[in-house]
C-alpha positions as CSV (number, residue, x, y, z in Angstrom):
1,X,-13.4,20.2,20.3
2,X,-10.6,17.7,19.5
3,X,-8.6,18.0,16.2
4,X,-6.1,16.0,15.0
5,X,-3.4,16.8,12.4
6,X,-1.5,14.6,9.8
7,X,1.1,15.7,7.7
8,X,1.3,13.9,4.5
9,X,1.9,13.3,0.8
10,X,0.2,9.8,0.1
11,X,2.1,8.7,-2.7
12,X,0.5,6.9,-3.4
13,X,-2.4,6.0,-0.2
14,X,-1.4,2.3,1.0
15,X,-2.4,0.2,3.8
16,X,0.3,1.5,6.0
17,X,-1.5,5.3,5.7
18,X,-4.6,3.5,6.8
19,X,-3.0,2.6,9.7
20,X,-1.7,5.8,10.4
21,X,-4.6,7.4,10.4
22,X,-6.9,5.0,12.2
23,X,-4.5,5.3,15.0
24,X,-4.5,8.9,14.9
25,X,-7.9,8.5,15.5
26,X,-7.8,5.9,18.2
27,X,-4.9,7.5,20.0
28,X,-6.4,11.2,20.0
29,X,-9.9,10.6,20.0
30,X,-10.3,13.8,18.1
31,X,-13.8,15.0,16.8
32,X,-12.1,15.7,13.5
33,X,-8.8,14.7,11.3
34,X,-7.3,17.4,9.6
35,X,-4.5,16.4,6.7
36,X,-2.1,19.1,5.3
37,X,-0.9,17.4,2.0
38,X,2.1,18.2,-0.2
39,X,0.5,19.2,-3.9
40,X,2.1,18.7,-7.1
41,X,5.7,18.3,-5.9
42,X,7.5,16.0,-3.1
43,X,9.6,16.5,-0.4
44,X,11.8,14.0,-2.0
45,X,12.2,16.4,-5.5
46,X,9.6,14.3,-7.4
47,X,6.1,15.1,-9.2
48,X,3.3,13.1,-7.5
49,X,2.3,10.0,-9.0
50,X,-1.4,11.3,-9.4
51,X,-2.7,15.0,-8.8
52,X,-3.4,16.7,-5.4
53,X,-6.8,16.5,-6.2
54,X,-6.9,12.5,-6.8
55,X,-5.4,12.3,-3.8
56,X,-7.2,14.5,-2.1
57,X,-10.4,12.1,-3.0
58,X,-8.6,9.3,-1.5
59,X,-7.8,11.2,1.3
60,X,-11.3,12.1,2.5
61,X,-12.8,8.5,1.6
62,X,-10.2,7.5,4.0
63,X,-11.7,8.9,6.6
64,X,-9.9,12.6,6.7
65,X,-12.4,15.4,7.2
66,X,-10.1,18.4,5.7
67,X,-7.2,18.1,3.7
68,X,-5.6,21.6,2.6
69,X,-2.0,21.8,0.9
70,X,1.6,22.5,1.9
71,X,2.9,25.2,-0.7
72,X,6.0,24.2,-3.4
73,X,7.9,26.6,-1.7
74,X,7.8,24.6,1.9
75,X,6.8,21.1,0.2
76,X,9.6,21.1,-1.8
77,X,12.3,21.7,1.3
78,X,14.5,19.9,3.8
79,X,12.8,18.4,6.2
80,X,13.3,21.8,9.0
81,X,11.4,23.9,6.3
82,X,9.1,21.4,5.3
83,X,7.7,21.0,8.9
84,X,7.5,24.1,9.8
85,X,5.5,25.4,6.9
86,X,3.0,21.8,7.7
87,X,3.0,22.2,11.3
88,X,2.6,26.1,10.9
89,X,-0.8,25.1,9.0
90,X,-1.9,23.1,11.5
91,X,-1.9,25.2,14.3
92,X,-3.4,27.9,12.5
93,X,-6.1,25.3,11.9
94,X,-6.2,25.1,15.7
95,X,-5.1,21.7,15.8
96,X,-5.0,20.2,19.5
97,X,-2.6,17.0,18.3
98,X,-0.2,16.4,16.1
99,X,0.4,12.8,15.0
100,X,3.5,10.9,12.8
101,X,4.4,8.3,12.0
102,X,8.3,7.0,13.1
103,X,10.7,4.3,12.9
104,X,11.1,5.1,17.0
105,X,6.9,4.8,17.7
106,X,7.2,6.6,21.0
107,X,7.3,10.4,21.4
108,X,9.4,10.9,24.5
109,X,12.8,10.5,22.8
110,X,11.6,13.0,20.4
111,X,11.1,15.5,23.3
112,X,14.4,14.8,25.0
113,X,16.6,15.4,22.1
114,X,14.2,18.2,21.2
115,X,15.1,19.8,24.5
116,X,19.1,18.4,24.6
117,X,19.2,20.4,21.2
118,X,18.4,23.7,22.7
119,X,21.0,24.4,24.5
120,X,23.6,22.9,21.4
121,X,22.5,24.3,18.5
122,X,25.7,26.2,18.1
123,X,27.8,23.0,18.7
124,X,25.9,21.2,16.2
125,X,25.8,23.6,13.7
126,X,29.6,23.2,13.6
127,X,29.7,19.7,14.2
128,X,27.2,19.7,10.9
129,X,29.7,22.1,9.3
130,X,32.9,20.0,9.7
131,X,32.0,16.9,8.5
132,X,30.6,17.7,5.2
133,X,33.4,20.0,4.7
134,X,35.3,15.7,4.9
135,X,32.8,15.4,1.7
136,X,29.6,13.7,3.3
137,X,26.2,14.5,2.1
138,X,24.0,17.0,4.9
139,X,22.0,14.0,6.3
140,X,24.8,12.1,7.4
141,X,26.7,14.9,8.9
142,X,23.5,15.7,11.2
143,X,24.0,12.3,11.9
144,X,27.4,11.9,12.7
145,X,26.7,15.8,14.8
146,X,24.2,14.1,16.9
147,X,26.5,11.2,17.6
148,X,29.3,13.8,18.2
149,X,27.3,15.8,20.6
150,X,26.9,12.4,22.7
151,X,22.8,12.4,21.8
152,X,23.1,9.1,20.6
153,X,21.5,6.1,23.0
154,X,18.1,4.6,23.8
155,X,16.8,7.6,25.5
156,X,17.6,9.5,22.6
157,X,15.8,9.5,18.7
158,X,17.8,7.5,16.1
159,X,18.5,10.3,13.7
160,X,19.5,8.4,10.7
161,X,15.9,7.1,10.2
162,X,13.7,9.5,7.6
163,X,11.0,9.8,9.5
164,X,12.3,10.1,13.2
165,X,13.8,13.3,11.3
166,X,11.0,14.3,10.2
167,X,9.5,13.5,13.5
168,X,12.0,15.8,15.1
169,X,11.4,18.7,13.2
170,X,7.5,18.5,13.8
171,X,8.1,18.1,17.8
172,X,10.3,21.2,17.4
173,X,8.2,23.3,15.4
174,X,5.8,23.0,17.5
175,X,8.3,23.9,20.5
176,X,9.3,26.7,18.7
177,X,5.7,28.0,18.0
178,X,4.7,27.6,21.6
179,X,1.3,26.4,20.8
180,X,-0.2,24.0,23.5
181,X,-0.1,21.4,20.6
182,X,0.0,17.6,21.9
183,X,2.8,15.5,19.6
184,X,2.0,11.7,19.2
185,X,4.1,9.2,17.2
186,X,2.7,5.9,15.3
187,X,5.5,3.3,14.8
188,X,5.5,1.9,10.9
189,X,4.5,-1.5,10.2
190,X,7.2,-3.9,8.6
191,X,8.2,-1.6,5.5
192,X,10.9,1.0,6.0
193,X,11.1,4.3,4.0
194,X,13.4,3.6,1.8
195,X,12.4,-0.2,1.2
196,X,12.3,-1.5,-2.3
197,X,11.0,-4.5,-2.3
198,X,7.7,-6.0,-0.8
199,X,8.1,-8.6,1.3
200,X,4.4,-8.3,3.0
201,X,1.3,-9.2,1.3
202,X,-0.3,-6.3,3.3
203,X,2.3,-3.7,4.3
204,X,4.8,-2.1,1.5
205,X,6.4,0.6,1.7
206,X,5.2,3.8,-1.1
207,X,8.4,3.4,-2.9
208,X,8.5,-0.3,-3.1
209,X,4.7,0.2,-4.3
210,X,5.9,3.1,-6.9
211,X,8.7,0.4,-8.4
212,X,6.1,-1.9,-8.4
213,X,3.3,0.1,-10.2
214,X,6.0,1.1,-13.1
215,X,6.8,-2.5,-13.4
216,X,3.5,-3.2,-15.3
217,X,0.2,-4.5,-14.9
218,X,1.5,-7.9,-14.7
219,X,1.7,-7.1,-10.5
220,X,-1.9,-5.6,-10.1
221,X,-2.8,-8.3,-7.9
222,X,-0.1,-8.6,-5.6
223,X,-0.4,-4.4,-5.5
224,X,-4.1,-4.5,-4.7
225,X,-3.6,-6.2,-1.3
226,X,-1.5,-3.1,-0.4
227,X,-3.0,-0.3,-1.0
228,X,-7.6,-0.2,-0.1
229,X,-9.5,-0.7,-3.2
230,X,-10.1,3.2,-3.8
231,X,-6.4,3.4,-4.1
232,X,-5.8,1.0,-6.6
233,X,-8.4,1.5,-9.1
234,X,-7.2,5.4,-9.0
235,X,-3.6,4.1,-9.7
236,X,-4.9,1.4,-12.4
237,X,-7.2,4.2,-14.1
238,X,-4.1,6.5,-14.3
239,X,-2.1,4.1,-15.7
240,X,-4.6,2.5,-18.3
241,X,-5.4,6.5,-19.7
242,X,-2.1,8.0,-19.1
243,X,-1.7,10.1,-16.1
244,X,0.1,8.2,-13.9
245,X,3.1,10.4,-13.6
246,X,7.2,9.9,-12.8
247,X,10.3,12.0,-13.1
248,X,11.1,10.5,-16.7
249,X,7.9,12.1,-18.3
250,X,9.6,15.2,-17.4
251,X,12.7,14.7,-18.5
252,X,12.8,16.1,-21.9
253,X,11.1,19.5,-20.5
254,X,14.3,19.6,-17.5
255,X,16.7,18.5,-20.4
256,X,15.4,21.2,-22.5
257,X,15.7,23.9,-19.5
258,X,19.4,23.0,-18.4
259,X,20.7,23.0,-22.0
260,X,19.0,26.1,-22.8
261,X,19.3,28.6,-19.4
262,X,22.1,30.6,-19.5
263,X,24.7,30.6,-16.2
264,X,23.2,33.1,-14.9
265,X,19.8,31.6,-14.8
266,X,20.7,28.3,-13.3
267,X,22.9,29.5,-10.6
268,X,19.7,31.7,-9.6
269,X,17.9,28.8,-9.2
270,X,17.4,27.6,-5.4
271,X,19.7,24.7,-4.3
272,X,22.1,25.8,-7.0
273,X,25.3,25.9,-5.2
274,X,28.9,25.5,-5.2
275,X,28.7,25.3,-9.0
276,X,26.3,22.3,-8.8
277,X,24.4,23.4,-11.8
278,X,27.0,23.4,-14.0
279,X,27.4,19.3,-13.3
280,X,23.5,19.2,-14.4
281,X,23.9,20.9,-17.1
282,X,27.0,18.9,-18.2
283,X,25.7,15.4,-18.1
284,X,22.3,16.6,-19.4
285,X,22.8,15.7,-23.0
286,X,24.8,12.4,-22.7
287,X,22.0,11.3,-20.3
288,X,19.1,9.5,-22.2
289,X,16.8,9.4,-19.1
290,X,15.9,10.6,-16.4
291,X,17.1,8.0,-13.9
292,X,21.1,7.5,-16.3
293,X,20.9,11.5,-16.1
294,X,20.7,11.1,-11.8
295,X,23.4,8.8,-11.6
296,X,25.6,10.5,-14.0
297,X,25.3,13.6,-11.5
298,X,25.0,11.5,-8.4
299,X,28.1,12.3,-5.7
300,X,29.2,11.4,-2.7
301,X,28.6,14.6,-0.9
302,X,24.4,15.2,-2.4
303,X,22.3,12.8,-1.8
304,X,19.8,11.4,-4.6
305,X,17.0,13.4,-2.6
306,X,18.9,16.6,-2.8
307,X,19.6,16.2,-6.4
308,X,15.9,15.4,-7.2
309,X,14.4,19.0,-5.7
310,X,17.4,20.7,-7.3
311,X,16.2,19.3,-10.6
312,X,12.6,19.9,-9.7
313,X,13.5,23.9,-8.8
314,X,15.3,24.0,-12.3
315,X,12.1,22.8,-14.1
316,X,9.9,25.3,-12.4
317,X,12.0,27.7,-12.6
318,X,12.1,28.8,-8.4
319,X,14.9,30.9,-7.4
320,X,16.7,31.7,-4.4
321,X,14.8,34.8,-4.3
322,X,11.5,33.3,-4.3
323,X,11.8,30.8,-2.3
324,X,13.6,33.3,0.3
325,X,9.8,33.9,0.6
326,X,9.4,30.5,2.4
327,X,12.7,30.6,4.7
328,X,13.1,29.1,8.2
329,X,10.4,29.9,10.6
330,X,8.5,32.4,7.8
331,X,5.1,31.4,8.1
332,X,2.9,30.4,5.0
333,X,0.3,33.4,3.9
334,X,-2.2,31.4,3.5
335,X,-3.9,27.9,3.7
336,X,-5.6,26.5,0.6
337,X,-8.5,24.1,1.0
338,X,-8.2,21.2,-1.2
339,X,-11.2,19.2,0.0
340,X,-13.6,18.4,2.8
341,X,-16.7,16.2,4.2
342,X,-19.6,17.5,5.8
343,X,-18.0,17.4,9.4
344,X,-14.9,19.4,7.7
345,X,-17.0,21.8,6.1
346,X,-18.9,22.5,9.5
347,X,-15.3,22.8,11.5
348,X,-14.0,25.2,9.1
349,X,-17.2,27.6,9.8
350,X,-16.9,27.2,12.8
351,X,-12.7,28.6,12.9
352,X,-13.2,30.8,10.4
353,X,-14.1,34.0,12.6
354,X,-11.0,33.3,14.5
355,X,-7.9,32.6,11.9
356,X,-5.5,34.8,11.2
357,X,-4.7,33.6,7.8
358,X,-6.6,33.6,4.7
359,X,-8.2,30.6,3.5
360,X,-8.1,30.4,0.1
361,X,-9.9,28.2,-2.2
362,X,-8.4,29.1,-5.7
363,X,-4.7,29.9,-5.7
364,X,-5.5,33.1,-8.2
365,X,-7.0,34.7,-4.9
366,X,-3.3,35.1,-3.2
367,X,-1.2,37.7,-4.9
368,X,1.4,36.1,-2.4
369,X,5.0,35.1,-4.0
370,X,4.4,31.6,-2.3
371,X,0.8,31.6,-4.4
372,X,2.7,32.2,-7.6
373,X,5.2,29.7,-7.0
374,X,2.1,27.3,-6.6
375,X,0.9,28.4,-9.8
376,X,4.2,27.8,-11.8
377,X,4.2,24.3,-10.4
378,X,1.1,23.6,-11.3
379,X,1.7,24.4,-14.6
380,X,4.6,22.5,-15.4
381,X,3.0,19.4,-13.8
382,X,0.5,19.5,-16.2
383,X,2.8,19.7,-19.1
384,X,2.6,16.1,-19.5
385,X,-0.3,13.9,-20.0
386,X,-3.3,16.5,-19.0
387,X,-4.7,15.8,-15.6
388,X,-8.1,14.1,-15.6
389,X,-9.1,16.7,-13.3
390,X,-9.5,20.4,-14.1
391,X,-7.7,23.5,-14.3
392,X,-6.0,23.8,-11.5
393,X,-6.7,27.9,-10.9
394,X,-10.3,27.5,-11.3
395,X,-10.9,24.2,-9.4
396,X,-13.0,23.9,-6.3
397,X,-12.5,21.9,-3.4
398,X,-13.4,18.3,-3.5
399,X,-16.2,17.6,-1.6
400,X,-17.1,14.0,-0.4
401,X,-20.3,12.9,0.7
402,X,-20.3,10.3,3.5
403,X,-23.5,8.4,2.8
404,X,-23.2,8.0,-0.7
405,X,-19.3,7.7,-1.0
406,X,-18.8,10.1,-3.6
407,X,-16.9,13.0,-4.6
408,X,-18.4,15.9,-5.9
């Protein structure tokens, strides 16, 4: 049986995730799609615009037949640690592909610098290690190490690009596990990552979408050719009752943490380092928002992203112990379903005799340190706006019925 793996976040599910995953599906020709989804908190250091479980409706009447989560502690990581801890999921799944999307759109210059990185780990890791001692943020000096290292060029990836790093990292995880896992790459349509502004009346990027949803209801129409029609009246129903959620709901709760955590406390808390905390904790009461507070704190050396999960790790309180729980190439515990159809449900009885992980279905069932991590977060997203949905510890996996397109 053929099974196909996504890794994803789907904030919020546009027309260019479609795409993605219809390809997946085309490309693979797999019997089932499997999604591993980030929950409450983002790679980039932000609180998802609706809950894991919202999307994890949108998810399966997308077409994905199992979608189970990526823990805070790996969700909530550089990209290295982020795809392990997805791509470690997967294969325990026993995916047979792996498919992402890329600025690149073809795998083979993932596999050579995969492989030209073997042997110059040591070089780069200096390379790396020089140029942010000149002040440069992490990103760039990977960047600049690649160049350095000569692995720069057509037949190499263009590292610079968020999701050929990404990219990278899944190709070698999946090296490193030595799983006969297939890798396949989807190119994006029109809209880069980073893109703020929509300039298709199809294709936007999620962040373009995200400035775009904040900006009022005055742009549903223009956001309702982006995104299918189960994604926008989720988006529109969040907004119109109150759950739509963004880093400057939380603000007061972060404010209130940094002014009120003794030294100690703050530089326990992961990411906190070369006295970075104290510069949060400085600005913190001449900011009056969120997004003044960021650029009040914003240098040349962190980027906005690393700034963002710093200030996400402060609200929820993860140290560096706890997260040490989630380090490179530790595998997660466990994998928590989220939700399913009827051909998911049927897979995951069929696997079940054979994985060597636990599946879990409420996260009170782990005693893990990764599990109570995932409970902390979970809490402090809902300290704003209560979710539509219910609590999160006693909540079952969404379950969507094909013929009658609903979720139960």
């Amino acid at each position: 049986m053929r099974a196909a793996g996504i890794i994803v976040e789907y904030n919020p599910f546009h027309n260019g995730h479609l795409y993605h995953l219809q390809q997946t599906k085309k490309q693979t020709q797999a019997d089932i799609v499997i999604a591993v989804m980030s929950g409450d908190f983002l790679q980039r250091g932000e609180p998802a615009l609706l809950s894991k479980w919202t999307r994890t409706a949108l998810a399966l009447k997308a077409g994905v037949d199992l979608v189970v989560e990526l823990p805070y502690a790996y969700a909530t990581q550089k990209a290295e640690v982020f795809a392990w801890g997805a791509v470690c999921i997967l294969a325990d799944l026993g995916v047979t592909d792996i498919v992402f999307g890329s600025e690149a759109g073809d795998i083979e210059p993932f596999h050579r610098t995969v492989r030209a990185m073997e042997s110059r780990k040591a070089a780069f890791d200096r390379a790396v290690k020089a140029h942010t001692a000149l002040g440069v943020s992490y990103p760039k000096a990977a960047s600049f190490a690649f160049r350095d290292l000569g692995l720069s060029g057509e037949e190499y990836i263009d590292l610079s690009q968020p999701n050929n790093i990404l990219g990278y990292h899944y190709v070698d995880a999946v090296r490193r596990l030595g799983r006969p896992i297939r890798t396949a790459t989807v190119k994006r349509l029109k809209a880069d990552y980073h893109d703020n502004d929509i300039r298709d009346d199809r294709i936007a990027s999620a962040t373009a979408i995200r400035q775009a949803l904040f900006a009022g209801s005055a742009r549903r129409e223009e956001l309702r050719r982006l995104v299918p029609p189960y994604t926008a009246d989720a988006l529109f129903a969040a907004q119109d009752n109150g759950t739509l959620r963004s880093w400057e709901d939380y603000f007061p709760f972060l404010k209130y943490r940094l002014l009120t955590a003794r030294h100690q406390e703050l530089s326990a808390i992961y990411e906190a380092e070369e006295g970075l905390e104290n510069r949060l904790k400085a600005f913190a009461l001449r900011a009056a928002n969120f997004k003044e507070w960021m650029e009040l704190i914003k240098t040349k050396r962190y980027t906005w992203t690393r700034l963002q999960r710093l200030a996400t790790h402060v609200l929820t309180g993860a140290t560096k112990e706890e997260m040490a729980g989630a380090g490179r190439f530790q595998k997660p515990p466990y994998i928590r379903l989220l939700g399913m159809n009827g051909k998911g449900q049927k897979y995951l009885n069929r696997i079940k005799k054979d994985l060597k992980v636990p599946i879990i279905t409420k996260i009170a069932s782990s005693r893990s340190p990764v599990a109570a991590l995932d409970e902390r977060a979970a809490l402090c997203y809902r300290l704003i706006k209560p979710s539509d949905d219910r609590d999160d510890f006693d909540r079952s996996p969404v379950r969507y019925d094909e013929a009658s397109g609903r979720t139960l």
